[in-house]
C-alpha positions in Angstrom: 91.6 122.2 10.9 89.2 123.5 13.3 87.5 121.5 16.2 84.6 123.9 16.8 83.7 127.7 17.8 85.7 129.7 20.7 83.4 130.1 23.6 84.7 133.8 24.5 84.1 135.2 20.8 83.1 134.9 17.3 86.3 132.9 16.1 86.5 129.4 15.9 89.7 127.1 17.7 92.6 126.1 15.4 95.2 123.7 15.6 98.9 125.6 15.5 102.2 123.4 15.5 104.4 124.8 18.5 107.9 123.4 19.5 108.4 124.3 23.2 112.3 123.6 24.4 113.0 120.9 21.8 109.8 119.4 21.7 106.6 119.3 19.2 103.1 120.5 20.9 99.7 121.6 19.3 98.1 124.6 20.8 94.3 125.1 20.3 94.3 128.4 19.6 91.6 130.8 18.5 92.0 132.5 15.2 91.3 136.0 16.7 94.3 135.0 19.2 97.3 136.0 17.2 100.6 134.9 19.6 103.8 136.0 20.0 107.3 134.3 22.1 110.5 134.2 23.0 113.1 132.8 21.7 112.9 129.7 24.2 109.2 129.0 23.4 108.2 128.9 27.4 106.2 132.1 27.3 103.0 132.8 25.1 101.4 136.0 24.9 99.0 137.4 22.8 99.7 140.3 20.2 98.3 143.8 20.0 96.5 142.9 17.5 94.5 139.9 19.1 91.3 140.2 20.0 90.5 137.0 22.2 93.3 135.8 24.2 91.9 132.1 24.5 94.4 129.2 24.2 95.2 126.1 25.4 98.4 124.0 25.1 98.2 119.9 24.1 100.3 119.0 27.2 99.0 121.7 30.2 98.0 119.2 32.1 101.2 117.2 31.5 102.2 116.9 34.9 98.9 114.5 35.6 100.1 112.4 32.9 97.3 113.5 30.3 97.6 115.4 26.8 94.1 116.8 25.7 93.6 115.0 22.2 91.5 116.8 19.4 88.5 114.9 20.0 88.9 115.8 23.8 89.4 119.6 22.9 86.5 119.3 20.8 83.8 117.9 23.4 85.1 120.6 25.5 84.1 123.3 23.7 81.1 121.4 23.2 80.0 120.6 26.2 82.2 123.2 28.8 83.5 119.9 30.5 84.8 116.8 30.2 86.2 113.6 32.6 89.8 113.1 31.9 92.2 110.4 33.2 94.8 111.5 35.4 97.5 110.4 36.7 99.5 111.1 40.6 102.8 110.0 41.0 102.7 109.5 44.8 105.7 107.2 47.1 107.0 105.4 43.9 103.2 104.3 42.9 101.3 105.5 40.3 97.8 106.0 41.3 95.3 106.7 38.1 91.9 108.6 38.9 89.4 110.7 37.1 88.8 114.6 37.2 86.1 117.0 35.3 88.3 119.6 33.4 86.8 122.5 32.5 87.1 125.9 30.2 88.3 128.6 31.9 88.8 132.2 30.5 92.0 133.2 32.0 93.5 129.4 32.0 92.0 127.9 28.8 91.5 124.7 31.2 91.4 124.5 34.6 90.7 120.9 36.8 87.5 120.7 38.9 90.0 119.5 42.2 86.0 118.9 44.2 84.8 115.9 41.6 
């Protein structure tokens, strides 16, 4: 399945099952990113063969308490950003508050911290 075209290239972003320590994740990968790990599934890096390096991992911004969903991934590359729903852990509390995400090149997403 694909949710739309790579903004670095001509490819267009796939969906690829990953399992990362244990656990199931999707990558939204583009199919000109070819990938390559080790044996623990922590580190992703592309091939020689790749020629656009973008990715971006379901759960990167995990740590808020947010997984991008498909349709999410796909207004992003629509649109270059979207408002997510994060999440802060902060003195037992959970404190919920919005942020604009963004593409980023090196990053695949990166948070707008200013909004």
């Amino acid at each position: 399945m694909t949710l739309g075209s790579c903004p670095y290239c001509s490819g267009n972003i796939e969906i690829r099952d990953k399992v990362i320590n244990g656990r199931k994740v999707k990558l939204y990968a583009c199919t000109n990113n070819y990938v390559k790990t080790e044996s623990d599934g922590e580190f992703w890096e592309p091939t020689e063969d790749s020629t656009c390096s973008f990715k971006v991992f379901q759960n990167c911004l995990g740590k808020w308490g947010h997984w991008i969903s498909y349709k999410e991934m796909r207004e992003l590359l629509e649109n270059g950003e979207i408002e997510v729903e994060l999440v802060s852990k902060k003195y037992g509390k959970k404190i919920n508050y919005s942020k604009i995400i963004k593409l980023d090149h090196e990053y695949g997403v990166s948070v707008d911290w200013e909004s």
